[in-house]
Structures are given as structure tokens and as C-alpha cells.
C-alpha positions as CSV (number, residue, x, y, z in Angstrom):
1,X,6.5,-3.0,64.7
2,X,8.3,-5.6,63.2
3,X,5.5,-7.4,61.6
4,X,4.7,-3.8,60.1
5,X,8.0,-3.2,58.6
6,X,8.2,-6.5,56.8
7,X,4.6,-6.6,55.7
8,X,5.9,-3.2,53.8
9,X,8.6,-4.8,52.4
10,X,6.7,-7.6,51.1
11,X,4.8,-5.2,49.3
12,X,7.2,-3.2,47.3
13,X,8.1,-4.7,43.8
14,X,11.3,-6.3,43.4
15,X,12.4,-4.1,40.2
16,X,15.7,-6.4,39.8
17,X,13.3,-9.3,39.0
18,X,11.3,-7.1,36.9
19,X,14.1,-5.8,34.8
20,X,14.2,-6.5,31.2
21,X,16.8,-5.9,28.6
22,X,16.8,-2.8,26.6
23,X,20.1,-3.5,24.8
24,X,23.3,-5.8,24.4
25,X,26.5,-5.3,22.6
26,X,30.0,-6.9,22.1
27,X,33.0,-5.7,24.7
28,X,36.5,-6.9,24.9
29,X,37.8,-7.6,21.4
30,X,40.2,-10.8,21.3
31,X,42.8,-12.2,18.6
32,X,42.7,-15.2,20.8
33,X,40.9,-17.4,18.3
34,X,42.4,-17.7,14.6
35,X,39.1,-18.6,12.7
36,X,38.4,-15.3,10.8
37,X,35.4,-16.5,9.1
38,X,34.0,-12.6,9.1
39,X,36.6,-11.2,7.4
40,X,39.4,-10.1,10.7
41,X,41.1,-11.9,13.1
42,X,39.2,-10.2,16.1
43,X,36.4,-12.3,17.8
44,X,34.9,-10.6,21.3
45,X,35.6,-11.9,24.7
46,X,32.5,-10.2,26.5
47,X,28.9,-9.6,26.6
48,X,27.3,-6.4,28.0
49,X,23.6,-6.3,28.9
50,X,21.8,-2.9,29.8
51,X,18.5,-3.0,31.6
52,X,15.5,-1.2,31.9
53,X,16.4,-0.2,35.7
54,X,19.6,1.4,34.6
55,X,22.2,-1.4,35.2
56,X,24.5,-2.8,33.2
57,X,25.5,-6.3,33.1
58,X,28.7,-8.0,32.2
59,X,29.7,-11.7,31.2
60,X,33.2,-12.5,30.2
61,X,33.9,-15.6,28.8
62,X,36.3,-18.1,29.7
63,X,39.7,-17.9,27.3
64,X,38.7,-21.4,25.6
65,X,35.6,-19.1,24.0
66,X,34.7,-16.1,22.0
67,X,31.7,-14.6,20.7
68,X,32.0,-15.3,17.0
69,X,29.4,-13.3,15.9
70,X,28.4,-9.3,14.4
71,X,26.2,-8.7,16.9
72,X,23.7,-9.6,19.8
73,X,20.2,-10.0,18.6
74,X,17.2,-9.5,21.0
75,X,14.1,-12.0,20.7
76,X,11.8,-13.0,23.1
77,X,12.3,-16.6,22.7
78,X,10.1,-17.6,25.2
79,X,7.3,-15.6,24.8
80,X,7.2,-14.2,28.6
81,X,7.1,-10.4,26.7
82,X,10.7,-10.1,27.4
83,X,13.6,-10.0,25.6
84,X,16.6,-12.4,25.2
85,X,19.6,-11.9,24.0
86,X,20.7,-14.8,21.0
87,X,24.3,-15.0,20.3
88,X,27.2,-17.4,18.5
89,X,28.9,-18.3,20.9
90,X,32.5,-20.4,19.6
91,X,34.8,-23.4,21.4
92,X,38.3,-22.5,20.3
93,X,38.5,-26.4,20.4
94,X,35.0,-27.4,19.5
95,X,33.5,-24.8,17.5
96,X,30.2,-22.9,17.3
97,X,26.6,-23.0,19.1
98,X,24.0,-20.9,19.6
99,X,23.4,-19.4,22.7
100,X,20.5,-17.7,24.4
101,X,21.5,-15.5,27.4
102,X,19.2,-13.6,30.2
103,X,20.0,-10.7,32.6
104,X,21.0,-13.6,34.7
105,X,23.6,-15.5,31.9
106,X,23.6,-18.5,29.5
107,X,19.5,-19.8,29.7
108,X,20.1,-22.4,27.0
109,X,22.1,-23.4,23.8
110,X,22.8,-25.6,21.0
111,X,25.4,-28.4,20.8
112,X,28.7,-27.4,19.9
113,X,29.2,-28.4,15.9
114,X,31.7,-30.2,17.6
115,X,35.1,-29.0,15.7
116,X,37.6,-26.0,15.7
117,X,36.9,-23.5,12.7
118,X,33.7,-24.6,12.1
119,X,30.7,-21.8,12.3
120,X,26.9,-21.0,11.9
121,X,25.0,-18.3,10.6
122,X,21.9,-16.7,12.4
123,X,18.7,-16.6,10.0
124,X,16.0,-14.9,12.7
125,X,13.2,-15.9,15.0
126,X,9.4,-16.2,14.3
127,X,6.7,-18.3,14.9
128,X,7.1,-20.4,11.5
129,X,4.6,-23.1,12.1
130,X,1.7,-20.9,13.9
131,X,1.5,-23.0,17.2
132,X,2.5,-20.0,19.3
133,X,6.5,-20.6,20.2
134,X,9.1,-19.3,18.6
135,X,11.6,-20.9,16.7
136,X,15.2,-20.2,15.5
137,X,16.7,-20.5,12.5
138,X,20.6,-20.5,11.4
139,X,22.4,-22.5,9.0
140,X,25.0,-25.0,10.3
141,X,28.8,-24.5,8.4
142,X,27.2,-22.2,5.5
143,X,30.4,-23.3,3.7
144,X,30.5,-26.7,3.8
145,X,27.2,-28.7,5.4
146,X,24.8,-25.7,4.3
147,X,21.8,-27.2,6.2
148,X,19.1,-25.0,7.8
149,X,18.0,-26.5,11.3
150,X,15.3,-25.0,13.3
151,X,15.2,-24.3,17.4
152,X,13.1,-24.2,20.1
153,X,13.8,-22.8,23.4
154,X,11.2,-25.2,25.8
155,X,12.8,-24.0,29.2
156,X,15.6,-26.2,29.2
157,X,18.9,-25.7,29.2
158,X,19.3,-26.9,25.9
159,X,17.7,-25.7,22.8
160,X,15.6,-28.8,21.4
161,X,16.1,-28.7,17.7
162,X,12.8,-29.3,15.4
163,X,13.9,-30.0,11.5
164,X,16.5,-30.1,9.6
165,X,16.8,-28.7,5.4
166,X,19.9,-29.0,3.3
167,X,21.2,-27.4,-0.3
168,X,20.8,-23.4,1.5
169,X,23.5,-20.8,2.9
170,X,23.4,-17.2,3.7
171,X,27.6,-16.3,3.6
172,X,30.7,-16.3,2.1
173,X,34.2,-17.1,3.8
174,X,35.2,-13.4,4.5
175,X,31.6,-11.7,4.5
176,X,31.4,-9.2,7.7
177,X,27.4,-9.3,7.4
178,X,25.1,-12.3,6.9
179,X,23.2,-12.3,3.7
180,X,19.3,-13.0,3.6
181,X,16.8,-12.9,7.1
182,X,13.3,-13.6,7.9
183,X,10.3,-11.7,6.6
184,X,6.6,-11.2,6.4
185,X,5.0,-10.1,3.6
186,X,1.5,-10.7,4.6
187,X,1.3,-14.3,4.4
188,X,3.0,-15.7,7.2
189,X,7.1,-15.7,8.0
190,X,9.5,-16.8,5.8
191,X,13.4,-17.4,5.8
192,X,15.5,-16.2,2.7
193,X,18.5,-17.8,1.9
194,X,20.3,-18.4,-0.8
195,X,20.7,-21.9,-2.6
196,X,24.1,-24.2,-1.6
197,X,25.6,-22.9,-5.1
198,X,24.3,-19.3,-4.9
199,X,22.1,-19.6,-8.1
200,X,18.9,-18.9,-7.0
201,X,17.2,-17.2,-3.7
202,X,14.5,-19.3,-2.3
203,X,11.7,-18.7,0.6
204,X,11.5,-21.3,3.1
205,X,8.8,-21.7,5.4
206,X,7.6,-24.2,7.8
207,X,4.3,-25.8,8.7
208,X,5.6,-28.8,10.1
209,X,7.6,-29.5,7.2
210,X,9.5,-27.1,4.6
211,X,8.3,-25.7,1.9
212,X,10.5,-23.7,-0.5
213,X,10.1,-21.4,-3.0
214,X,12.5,-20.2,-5.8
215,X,11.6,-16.1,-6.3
216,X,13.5,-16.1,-9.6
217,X,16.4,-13.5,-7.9
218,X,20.1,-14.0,-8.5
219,X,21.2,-14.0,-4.9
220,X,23.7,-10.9,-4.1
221,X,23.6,-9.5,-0.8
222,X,21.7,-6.5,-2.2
223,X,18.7,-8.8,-3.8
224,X,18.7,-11.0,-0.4
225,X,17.9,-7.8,1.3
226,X,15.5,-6.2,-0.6
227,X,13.7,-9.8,-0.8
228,X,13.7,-9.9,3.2
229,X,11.8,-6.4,3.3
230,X,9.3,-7.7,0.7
231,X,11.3,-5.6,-2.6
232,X,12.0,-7.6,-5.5
């Protein structure tokens, strides 16, 4: 009888291994960090994860962190046909990193930039140079070292980081939104940002080097995104 009843067991799914994420959003709003590089004083202390089995998941951050961020973005980074959730994550002492959390926490990040007050923007995620992984894409201090570096997520615990391009940005000290994205308008993806002195906006793609393109826009945050969904 014994044998029975575990043979049973071994055949129902386990549904909390097979639970994906459906959704992710920002909790516990902190002054605790004095940055304000979005415009407000108030950073986020927590992360909340819903699944697809109907729980909800909660990570709180130690008080030397915040999230400095808008909001959670879901990608599936590793290609598995789930979804991750990508974050800023901010040091009070050593600044920002990116951050990619599961159901089950923090799966892998950047370095730190390695300074208080010191911040990146998110670009997007997409297969940029066609070999089937994804990369990210975010622009290190988009105020003062304006240089897009691309991510890969290889199962790690650290993000291993693919190529660097200076002279772009995608904000402004005070902006509460991040200016430009990724796009695809038919022939292949492409990041728009802005150029280091907000003159032009470009296209920048990857095929194992960078490629940009001025698209003859003066870049507002209007123009930056109608150009991401393929508008001029």
C-alpha cells in the first residue's frame, strides 16, 4: 500500500515548480536613499511577484538597498518560455546594477557601478545579434559616462557583459520615464537612444559589433517614442 501511495505522488505535477510569473510590481516606498534621479525622493524597498498558481511572492530588501527604478520589466532572459523579472536594483553606498529575479529571488546581476548616486537606464531585451540568447541593454550613468553596454544572462550568477558603445543616453536628471526603447520594424531589433548631447536620435544595432544610424529626428521624448513603434 505504501509503494501505491508514493508511486501516486510521484506522478502528480509539482505546480510550484511549474509556476511562472504573470506579473511584478514595486511595494514598500522608501525615503531611505537621497538620490532622486527620477524626479522624488521615494525609491521602493520591495518586490512583489504573482504567479500563475495564484501566489504571491514577496522580497524585501535589506536597508543598504532600494529599487531605483519605474517599474519591473518581464523578459525571458533565458529562453526556458518563462518570464523573468529585470530590475535596477541600487547600493545606497555603491550604486546601481541590474538585477534579474525568479519566483525563487535574485538569479543573476551586474556589478555595482561602484559609487553612491550613480544610476543606469534600462533600454530592453532582444536577440540583437541573431544567435538565439537574449541580450540586455541599459546605459551606464546616462548623465555622465553615457555608454550603452550589452548583457547576457548564461546561467550564472552574474550577468556576463558583451560590448560596450559610448556618445548615447536615454534621460535627463529629473525625468520620471526613460526616453527611447528597442524596436522592430521588420528588419531586425534595434535600440533608440538619443546622442550624448541630445542632437540627434540614432538606431543602434548589434551583429557582433555596433552599428548606428542617425534617423534625422531631434530627440524629445515624444520623437524617441514614436521612433521605437516604427512612427517618424
Amino acid at each position: 500500500m505504501r509503494l501505491g501511495i508514493i508511486c501516486l505522488c510521484l506522478m502528480i505535477p509539482n505546480l510550484a515548480l511549474a509556476a511562472g510569473i504573470t506579473a511584478a510590481n514595486f511595494i514598500d516606498p522608501t525615503s531611505r536613499y537621497d538620490h532622486g534621479i527620477l524626479g522624488d525622493d521615494i525609491e521602493w524597498g520591495g518586490l512583489q511577484i504573482d504567479l500563475t498558481d495564484g501566489r504571491r511572492i514577496t522580497f524585501t530588501l535589506p536597508q543598504s538597498r532600494v529599487f531605483e527604478d519605474l517599474a519591473p520589466r518581464l523578459a525571458d532572459i533565458d529562453g526556458d518560455g518563462m518570464a523573468e523579472v529585470v530590475v535596477v536594483e541600487t547600493d545606497i553606498s555603491k550604486g546601481a546594477r541590474l538585477s534579474v529575479y525568479s519566483k525563487d529571488g535574485v538569479v543573476a546581476t551586474t556589478p555595482y557601478i561602484g559609487q553612491t548616486h550613480r544610476w543606469l537606464a534600462p533600454i530592453g531585451f532582444a536577440d540583437f545579434d541573431g544567435d538565439g540568447r537574449i541580450e540586455i541593454a541599459y546605459i551606464d550613468r546616462p548623465h555622465l559616462a553615457k555608454i550603452l553596454r550589452l548583457w547576457r544572462w548564461d546561467g550564472s550568477p552574474h550577468l556576463s557583459h558583451v560590448a560596450d558603445l559610448s556618445g548615447v543616453t536615454n534621460h535627463k536628471i529629473g525625468w520620471d520615464f526613460i526616453a527611447g526603447g528597442v524596436r522592430d520594424c521588420g528588419v531586425g531589433p534595434e535600440m533608440i537612444v538619443s546622442s550624448a548631447d541630445w542632437s540627434r536620435t540614432v538606431s543602434v544595432t548589434y551583429d557582433g559589433e555596433f552599428h548606428v544610424t542617425d534617423l534625422a529626428i531631434t530627440p524629445t521624448p515624444k520623437s524617441l517614442a514614436n521612433a521605437v513603434i516604427c512612427q517618424k
